[in-house]
Structure formats: C-alpha cells, structure tokens
C-alpha positions as a Markdown table, in Angstrom:
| # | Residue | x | y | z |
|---|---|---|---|---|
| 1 | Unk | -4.7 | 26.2 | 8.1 |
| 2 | Unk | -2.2 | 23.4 | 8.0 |
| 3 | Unk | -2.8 | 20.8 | 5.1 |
| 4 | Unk | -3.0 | 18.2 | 7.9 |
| 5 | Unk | -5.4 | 20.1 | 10.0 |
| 6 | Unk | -7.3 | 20.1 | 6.6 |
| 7 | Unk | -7.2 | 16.0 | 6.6 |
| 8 | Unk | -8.4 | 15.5 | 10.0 |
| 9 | Unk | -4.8 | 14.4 | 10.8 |
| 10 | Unk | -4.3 | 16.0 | 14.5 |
| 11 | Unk | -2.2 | 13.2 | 16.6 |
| 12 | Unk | 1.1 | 10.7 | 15.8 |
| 13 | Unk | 1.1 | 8.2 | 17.4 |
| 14 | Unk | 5.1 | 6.4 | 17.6 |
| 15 | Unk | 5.6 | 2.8 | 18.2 |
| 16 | Unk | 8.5 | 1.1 | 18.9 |
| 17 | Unk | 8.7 | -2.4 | 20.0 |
| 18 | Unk | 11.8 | -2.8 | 22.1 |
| 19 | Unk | 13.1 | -6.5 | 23.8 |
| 20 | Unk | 16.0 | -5.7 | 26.1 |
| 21 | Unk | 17.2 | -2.4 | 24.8 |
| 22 | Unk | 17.8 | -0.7 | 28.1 |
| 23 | Unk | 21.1 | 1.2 | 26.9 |
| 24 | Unk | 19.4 | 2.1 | 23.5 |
| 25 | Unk | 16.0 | 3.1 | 25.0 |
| 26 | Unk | 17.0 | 6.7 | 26.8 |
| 27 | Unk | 18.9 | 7.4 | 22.9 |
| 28 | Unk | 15.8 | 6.9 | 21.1 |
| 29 | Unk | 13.5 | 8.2 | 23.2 |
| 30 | Unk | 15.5 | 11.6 | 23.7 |
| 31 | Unk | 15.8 | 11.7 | 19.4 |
| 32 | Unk | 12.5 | 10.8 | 18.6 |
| 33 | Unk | 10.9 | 12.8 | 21.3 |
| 34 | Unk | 12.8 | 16.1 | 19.8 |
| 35 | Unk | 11.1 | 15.2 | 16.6 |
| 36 | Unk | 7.8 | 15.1 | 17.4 |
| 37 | Unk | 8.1 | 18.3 | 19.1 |
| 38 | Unk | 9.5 | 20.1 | 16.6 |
| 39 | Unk | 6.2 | 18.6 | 14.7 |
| 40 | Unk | 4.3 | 19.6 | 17.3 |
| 41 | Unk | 5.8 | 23.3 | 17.1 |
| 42 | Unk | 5.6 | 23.7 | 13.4 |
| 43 | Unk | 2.4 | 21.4 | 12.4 |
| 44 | Unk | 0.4 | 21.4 | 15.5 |
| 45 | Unk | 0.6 | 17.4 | 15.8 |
| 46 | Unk | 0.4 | 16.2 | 19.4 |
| 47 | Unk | 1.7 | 12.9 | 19.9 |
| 48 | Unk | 2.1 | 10.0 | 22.0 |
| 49 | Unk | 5.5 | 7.6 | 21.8 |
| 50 | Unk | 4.2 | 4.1 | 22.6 |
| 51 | Unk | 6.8 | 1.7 | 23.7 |
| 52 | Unk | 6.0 | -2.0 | 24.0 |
| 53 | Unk | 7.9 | -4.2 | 26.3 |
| 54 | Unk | 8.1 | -7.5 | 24.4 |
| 55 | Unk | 8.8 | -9.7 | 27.7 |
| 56 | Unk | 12.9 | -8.4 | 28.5 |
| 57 | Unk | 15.0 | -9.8 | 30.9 |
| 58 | Unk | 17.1 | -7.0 | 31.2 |
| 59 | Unk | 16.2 | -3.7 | 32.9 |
| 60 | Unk | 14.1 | -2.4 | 29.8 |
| 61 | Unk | 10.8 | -1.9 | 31.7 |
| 62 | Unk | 12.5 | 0.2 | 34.8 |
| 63 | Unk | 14.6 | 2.2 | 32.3 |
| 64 | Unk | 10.5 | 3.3 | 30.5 |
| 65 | Unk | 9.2 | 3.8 | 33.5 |
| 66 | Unk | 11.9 | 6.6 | 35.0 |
| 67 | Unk | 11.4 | 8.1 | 31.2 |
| 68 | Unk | 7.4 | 7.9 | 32.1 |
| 69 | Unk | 7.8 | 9.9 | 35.4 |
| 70 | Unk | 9.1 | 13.0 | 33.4 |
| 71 | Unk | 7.0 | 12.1 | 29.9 |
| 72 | Unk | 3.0 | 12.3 | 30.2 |
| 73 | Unk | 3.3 | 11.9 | 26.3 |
| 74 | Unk | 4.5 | 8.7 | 26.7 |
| 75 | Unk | 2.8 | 5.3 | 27.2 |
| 76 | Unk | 3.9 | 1.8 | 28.2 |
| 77 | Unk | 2.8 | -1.7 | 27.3 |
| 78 | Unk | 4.3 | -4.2 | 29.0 |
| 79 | Unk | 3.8 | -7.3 | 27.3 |
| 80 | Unk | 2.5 | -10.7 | 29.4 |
| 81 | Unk | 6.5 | -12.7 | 27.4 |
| 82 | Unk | 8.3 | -12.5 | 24.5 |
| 83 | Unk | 6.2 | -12.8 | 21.8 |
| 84 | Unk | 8.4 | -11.1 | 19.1 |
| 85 | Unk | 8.2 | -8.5 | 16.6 |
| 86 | Unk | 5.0 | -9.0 | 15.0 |
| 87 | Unk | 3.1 | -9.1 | 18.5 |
| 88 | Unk | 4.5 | -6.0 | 19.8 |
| 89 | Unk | 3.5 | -3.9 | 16.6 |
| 90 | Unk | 0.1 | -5.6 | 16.8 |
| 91 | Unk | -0.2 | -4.2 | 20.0 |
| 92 | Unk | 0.9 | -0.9 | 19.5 |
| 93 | Unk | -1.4 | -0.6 | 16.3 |
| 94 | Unk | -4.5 | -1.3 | 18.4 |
| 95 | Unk | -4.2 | 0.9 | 21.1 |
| 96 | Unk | -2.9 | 3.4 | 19.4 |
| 97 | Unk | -4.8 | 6.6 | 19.1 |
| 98 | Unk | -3.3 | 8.8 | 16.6 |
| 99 | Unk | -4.3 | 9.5 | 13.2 |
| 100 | Unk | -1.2 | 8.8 | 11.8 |
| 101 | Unk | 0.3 | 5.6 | 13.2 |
| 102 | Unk | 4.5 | 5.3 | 12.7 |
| 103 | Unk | 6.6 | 2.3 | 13.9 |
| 104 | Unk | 10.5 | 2.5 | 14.2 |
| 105 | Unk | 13.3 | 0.2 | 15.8 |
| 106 | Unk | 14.3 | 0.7 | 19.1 |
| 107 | Unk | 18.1 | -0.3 | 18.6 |
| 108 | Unk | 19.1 | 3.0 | 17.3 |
| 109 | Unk | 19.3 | 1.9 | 13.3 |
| 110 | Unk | 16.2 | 3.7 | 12.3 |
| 111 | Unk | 17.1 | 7.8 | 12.5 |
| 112 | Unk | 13.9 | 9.0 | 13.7 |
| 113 | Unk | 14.6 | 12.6 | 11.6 |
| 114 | Unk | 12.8 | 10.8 | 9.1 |
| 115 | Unk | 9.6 | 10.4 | 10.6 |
| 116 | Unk | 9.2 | 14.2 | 9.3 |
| 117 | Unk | 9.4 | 12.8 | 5.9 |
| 118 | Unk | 6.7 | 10.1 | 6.3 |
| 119 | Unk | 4.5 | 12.4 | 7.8 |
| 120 | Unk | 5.0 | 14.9 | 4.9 |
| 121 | Unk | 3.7 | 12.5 | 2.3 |
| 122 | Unk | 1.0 | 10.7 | 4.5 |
| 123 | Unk | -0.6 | 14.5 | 4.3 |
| 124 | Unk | 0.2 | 14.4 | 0.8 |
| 125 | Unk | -2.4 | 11.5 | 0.4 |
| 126 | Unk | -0.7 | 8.6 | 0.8 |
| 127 | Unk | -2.0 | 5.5 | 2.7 |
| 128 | Unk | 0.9 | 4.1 | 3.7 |
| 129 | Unk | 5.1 | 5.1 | 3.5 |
| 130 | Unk | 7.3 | 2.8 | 4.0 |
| 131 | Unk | 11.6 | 3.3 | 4.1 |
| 132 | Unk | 14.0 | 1.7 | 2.2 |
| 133 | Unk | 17.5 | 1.4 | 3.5 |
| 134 | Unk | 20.4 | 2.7 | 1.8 |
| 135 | Unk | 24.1 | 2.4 | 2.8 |
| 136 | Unk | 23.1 | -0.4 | 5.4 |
| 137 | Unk | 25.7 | -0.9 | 8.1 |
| 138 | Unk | 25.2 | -4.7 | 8.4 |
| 139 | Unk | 27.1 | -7.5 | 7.2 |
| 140 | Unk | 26.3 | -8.3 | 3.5 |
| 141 | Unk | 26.3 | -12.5 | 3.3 |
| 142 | Unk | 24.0 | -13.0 | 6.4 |
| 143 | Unk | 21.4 | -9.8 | 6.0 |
| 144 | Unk | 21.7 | -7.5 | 3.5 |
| 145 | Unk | 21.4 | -10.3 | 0.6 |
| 146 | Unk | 19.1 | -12.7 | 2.0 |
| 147 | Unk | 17.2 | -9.4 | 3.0 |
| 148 | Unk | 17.5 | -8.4 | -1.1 |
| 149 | Unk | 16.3 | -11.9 | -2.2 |
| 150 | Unk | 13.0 | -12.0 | 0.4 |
| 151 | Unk | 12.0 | -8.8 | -0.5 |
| 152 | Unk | 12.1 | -9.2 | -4.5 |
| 153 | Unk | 10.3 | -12.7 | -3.8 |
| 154 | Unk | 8.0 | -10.9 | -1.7 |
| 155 | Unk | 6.6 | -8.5 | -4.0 |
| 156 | Unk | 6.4 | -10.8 | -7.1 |
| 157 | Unk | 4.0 | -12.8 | -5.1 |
| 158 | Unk | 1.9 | -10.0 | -3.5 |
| 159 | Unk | 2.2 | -7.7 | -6.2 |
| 160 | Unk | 3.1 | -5.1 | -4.0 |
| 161 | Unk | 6.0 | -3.2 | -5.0 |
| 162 | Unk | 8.2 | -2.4 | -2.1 |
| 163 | Unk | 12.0 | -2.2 | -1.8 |
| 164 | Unk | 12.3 | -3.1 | 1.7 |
| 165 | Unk | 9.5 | -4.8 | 3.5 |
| 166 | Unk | 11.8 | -5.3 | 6.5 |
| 167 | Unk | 12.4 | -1.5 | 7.2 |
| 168 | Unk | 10.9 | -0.6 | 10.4 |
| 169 | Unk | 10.5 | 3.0 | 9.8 |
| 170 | Unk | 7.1 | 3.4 | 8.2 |
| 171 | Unk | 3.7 | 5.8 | 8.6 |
| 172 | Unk | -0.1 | 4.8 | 8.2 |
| 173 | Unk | -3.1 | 6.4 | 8.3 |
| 174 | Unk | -4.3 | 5.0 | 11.7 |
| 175 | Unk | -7.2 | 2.6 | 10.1 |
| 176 | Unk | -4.5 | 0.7 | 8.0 |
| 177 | Unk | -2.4 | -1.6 | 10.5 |
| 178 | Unk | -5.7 | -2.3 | 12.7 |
| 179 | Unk | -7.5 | -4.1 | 9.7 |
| 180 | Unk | -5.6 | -7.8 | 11.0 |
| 181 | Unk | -3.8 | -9.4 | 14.3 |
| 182 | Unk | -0.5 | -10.3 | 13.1 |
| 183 | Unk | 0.9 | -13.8 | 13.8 |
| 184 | Unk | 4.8 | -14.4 | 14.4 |
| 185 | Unk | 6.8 | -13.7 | 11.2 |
| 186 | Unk | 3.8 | -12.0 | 8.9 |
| 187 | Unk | 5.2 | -8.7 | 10.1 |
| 188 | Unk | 7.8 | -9.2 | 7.3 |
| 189 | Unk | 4.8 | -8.7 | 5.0 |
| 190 | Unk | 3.9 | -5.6 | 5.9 |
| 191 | Unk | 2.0 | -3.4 | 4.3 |
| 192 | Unk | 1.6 | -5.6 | 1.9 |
| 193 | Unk | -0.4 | -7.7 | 4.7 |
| 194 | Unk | -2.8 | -4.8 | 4.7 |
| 195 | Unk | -3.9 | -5.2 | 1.2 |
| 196 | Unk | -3.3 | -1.6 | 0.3 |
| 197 | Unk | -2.4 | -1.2 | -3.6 |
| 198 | Unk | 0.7 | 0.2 | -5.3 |
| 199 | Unk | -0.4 | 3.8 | -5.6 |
| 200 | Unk | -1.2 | 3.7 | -1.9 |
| 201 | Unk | 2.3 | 3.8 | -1.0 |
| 202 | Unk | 4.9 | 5.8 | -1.6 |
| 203 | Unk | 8.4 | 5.1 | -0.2 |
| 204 | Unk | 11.7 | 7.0 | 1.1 |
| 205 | Unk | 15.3 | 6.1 | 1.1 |
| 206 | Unk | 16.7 | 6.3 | 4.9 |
| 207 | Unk | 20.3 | 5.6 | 5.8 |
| 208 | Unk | 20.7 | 3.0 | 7.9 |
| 209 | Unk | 22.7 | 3.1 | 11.3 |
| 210 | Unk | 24.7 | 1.0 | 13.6 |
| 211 | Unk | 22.9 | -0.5 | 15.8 |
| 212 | Unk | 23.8 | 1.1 | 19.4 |
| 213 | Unk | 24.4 | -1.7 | 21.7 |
| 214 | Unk | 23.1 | -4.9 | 22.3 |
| 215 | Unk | 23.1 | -7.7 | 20.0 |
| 216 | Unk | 20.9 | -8.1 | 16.9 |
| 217 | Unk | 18.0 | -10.6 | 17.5 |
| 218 | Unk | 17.9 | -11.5 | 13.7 |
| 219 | Unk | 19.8 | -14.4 | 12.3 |
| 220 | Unk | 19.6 | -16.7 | 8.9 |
| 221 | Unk | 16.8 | -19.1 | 10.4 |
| 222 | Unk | 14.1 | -16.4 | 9.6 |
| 223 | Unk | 15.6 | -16.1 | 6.2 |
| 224 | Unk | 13.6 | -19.6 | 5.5 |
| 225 | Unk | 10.7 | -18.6 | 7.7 |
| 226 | Unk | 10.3 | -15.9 | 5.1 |
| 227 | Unk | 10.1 | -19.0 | 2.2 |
| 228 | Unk | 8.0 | -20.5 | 4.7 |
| 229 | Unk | 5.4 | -17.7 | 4.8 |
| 230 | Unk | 5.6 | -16.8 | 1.0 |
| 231 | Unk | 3.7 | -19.5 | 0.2 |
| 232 | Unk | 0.9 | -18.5 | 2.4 |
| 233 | Unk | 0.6 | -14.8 | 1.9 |
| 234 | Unk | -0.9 | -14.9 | -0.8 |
| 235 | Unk | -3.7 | -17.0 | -0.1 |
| 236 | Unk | -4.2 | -14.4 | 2.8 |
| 237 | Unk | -4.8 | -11.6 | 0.8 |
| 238 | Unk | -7.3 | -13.5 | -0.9 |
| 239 | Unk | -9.5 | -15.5 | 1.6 |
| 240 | Unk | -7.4 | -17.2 | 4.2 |
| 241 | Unk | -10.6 | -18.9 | 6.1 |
| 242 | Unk | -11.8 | -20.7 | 2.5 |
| 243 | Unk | -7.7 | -21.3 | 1.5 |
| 244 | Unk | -7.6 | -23.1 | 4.7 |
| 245 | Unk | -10.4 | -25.6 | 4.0 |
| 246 | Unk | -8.9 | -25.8 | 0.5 |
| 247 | Unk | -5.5 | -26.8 | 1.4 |
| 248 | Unk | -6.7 | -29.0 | 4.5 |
| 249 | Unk | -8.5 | -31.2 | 1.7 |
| 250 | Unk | -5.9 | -31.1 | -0.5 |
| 251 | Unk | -3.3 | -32.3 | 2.0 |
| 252 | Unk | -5.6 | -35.2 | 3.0 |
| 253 | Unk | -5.9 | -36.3 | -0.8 |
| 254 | Unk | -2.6 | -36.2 | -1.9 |
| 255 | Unk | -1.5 | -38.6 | 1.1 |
| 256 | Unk | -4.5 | -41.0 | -0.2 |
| 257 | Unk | -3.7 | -40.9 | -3.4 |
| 258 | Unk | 0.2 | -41.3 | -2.5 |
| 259 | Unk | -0.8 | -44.5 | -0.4 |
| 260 | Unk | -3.3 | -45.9 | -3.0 |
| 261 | Unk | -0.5 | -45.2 | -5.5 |
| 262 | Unk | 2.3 | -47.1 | -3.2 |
| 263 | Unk | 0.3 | -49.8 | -2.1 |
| 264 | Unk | -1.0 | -51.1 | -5.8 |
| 265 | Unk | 1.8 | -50.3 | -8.1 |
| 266 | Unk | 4.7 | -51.6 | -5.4 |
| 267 | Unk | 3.2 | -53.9 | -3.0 |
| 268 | Unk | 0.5 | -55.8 | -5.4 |
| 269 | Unk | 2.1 | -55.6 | -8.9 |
| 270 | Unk | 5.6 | -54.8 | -8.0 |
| 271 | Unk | 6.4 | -52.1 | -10.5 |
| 272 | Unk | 9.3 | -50.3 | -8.3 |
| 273 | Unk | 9.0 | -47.7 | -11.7 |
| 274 | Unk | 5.9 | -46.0 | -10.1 |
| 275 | Unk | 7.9 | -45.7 | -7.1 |
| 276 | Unk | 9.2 | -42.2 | -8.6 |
| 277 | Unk | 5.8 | -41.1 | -10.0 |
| 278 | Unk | 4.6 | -41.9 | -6.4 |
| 279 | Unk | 7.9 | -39.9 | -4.7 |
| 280 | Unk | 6.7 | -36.7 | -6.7 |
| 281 | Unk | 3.3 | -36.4 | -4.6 |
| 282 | Unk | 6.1 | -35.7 | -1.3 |
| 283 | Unk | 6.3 | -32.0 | -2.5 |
| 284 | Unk | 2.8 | -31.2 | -3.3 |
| 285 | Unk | 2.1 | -33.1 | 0.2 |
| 286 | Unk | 4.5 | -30.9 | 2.0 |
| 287 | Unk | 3.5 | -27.8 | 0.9 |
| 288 | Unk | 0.0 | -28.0 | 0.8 |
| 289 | Unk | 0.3 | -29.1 | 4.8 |
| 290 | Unk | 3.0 | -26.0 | 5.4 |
| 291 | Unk | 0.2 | -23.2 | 3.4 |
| 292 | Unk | -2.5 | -25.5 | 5.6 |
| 293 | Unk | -1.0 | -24.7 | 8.8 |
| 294 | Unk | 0.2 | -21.7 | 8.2 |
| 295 | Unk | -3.6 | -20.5 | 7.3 |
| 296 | Unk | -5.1 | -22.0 | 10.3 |
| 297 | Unk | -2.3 | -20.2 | 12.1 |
| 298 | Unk | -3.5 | -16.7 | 10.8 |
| 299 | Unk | -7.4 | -17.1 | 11.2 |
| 300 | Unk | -6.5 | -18.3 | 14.9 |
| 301 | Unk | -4.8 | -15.3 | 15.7 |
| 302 | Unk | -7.6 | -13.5 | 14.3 |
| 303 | Unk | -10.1 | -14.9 | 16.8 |
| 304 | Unk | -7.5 | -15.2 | 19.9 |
| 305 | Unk | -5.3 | -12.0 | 19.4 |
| 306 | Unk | -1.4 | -12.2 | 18.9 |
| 307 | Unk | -0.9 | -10.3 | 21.9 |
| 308 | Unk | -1.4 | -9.7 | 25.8 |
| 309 | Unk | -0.1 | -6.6 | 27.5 |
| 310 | Unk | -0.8 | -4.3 | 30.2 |
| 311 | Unk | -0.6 | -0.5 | 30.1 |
| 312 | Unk | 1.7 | 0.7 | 32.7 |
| 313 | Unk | 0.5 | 3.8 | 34.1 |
C-alpha cells in the first residue's frame, strides 16, 4: 500500500488564482494536468485543478470554460471583481476538497513538475512545503532584492524560517490554509499566517521561469505594503481581536497626551524646547493607528469573508 494511502492522503487539490491570463491559461493547464496524472498513475491521487477567476477583463473566464467542456477534473470559480491574490487563494483553500491542498501561479513561472516534490514530503510528514526560487528570471533592483529584504524581515518577526514567502508553489495538508480568511496583502505571510512551527515545514529550491505573456501585476508599491503589514503580523499570530483593543487605546492616548503636551508646554508656558519631546509621540501615534487598522482589518475579514465567487459548472 502506498505511504499516502497509509496517511489518509487520497485527493490534490491544485489552485491557481489567475487575473487575465488567457494566453498563459491553456500552457498551464495542459503541464499541470500531465502531472497530476502521472500522480494519479503511479500514487493513485485523484485530483481536481481549481482555477479562480479573480474578476478579468480579458477572455480568461471563456478560455476555462472551453478547458471545462473536455476536463470533469476541473473546476471554476468565478470571482464576484478583482479582489487580488490573497482572495483568490482564500477561495480556493475553502472549497477545496483534497487532502493535500497545492497553489501555483498561473503566469507560467512556477514549473508545475515540482508539485511531485511537495507531494513527496507532505507524505513524508510535513505540514506544510513551501518553494524557494533559484536562478529567478526577473529584474534584480525592483523584485528580486526587495523580495530578499521582505522575506528576511519577515521571518525575524514571525519566527518562521522561510526563504521565500512570496513563492507561489507550495503544498498543505488540507486543514492548514482553511484555519483564517485572508485579507489583501497577508498572503505574503503565508504559512507563516497559519501559525505552523519550523519543523512543520520543509522547503524545496525550484527554478524560476519567464513569465509567458502578459504583464506582471507586481510592482515596488507592495514592497512597502509588506513594511506596512510587518508590523501587524505579529500581533496576529498572537491574538489579533485583544491587539486590536490594545492598539485602538493606545492610539487614542498618545494623541492626548501629544495635545496635553503641546498645549501646556507651547501655548501656556512657551517652552518651544518641548516642541521636539512632543514631535517624538508622531511615530508611536502613527504606528500604533497603522497595527490598529490593520487588526480591525483582519478580524473583519474573519467575520465577512475576503471573497465572493460562483462555481461555474
């Protein structure tokens, strides 16, 4: 009996979040379809390949139907906009229905002949494996450094020790991704999102590709959405609902204590001095607001969902 078989692991479920990748789609559909059937052949896995339509404009949605017609195996979710990245792989996570849950790009860069190697040491115990790229074909200033410099900030303040949080090719054990809606931008935080622990994971170098056609839709704005964010996570892994009282109060005191302080030291005894003592609560104010906001963003999406889609049939 296969090791899997022995695990309970019977059925892959694929997801790949696609916004107008109608020349790419057919290319990794037709790669990533071979794979799972040669899994399929030589592991007994039956699979499903979820694609999720995250609102395109282009002919993405009549390019996965025509691939539906000829592909029972395959599933839609059309999604109600564009919600970006992190919606579409909420989505796919939850109606998933495979034991083990893998997510890949749908641009072509992620070679889906890895998927054999996530699968490998997902039986081998793992919770979660993740990719790393190697040998990235993308230009170095604009993604491959900022991309280095998120992802060592990223696990010194999670404690998660992952090379490359922003690889989309990774495997879970279905029950992993489903533990939390993710709101816009915390996919960049995954699995470290999931709270799973060091010896959890295991990671594999992948060579990165070209993308196929189309346009990337990253650029250096998310590069500070990333600072943004690393200022919350970890408050999220802790307890994001108390945080967010925390840091609600603590906004609201450091502005009264930042008025107090301007209007008795300037105003009533004229001591322009205390005007820099005063200028240093701007940080703490700013922050505290930002790790605020940012909480009350993720326990909202916890109650109201990050996405809405329908399942084309």
């Amino acid at each position: 009996m296969e090791k899997s078989q022995k695990m309970g692991l019977k059925k892959i479920s694929l997801v790949i979040p696609v916004h107008n990748e109608e020349k790419n789609i057919p290319i990794v559909y037709e790669e990533a379809k071979s794979i799972l059937e040669e899994l399929f052949e030589t592991k007994n896995y039956t699979y499903e390949i979820i694609f999720v339509n995250d609102g395109s404009t282009d002919n993405t949605l009549e390019v996965l139907k025509k691939l539906k017609q000829k592909d029972p195996f395959l599933r839609i979710l059309n999604m109600d906009k564009n919600r970006g990245q992190a919606s579409g792989l909420t989505a796919g996570f939850f109606y998933a229905k495979g034991d083990i849950i893998v997510t890949m790009d749908g641009d072509g860069q992620n070679d889906p002949k890895y998927i054999k190697k996530l699968i490998e040491k997902i039986e081998k115990g793992y919770k979660v494996v993740t990719g790393y790229r190697i040998k990235r074909k993308e230009p170095f200033v604009t993604r491959i450094l900022p991309s280095k410099i998120a992802n060592w900030l990223i696990s010194v303040v999670t404690g998660l020790k992952v090379r490359d949080n922003g690889c989309s090719l990774k495997a879970y054990l279905s029950p992993i991704p489903k533990k939390f809606q993710i709101p816009h931008g915390f996919h960049r935080f995954i699995p470290a999102l999931f709270g799973v622990k060091n010896e959890e994971v295991f990671e594999i170098s992948v060579i990165d590709r070209p993308r196929l056609y189309g346009k990337t839709h990253y650029n250096l704005k998310r590069t500070f959405e990333v600072i943004r964010d690393l200022l919350t996570i970890r408050f999220i892994l802790l307890d994001p609902i108390k945080f967010e009282k925390i840091f609600k109060y603590l906004f609201f005191l450091l502005i009264m204590l930042s008025f107090i302080g301007f209007f008795y030291f300037i105003i009533i005894f004229k001591k322009t001095l205390f005007l820099f003592l005063d200028l240093f609560l701007v940080i703490p104010c700013i922050c505290s607001y930002i790790i605020w906001k940012n909480l009350k963003r993720f326990n909202i999406a916890q109650k109201e969902k990050v996405f809405k889609v329908e399942e084309i049939f």
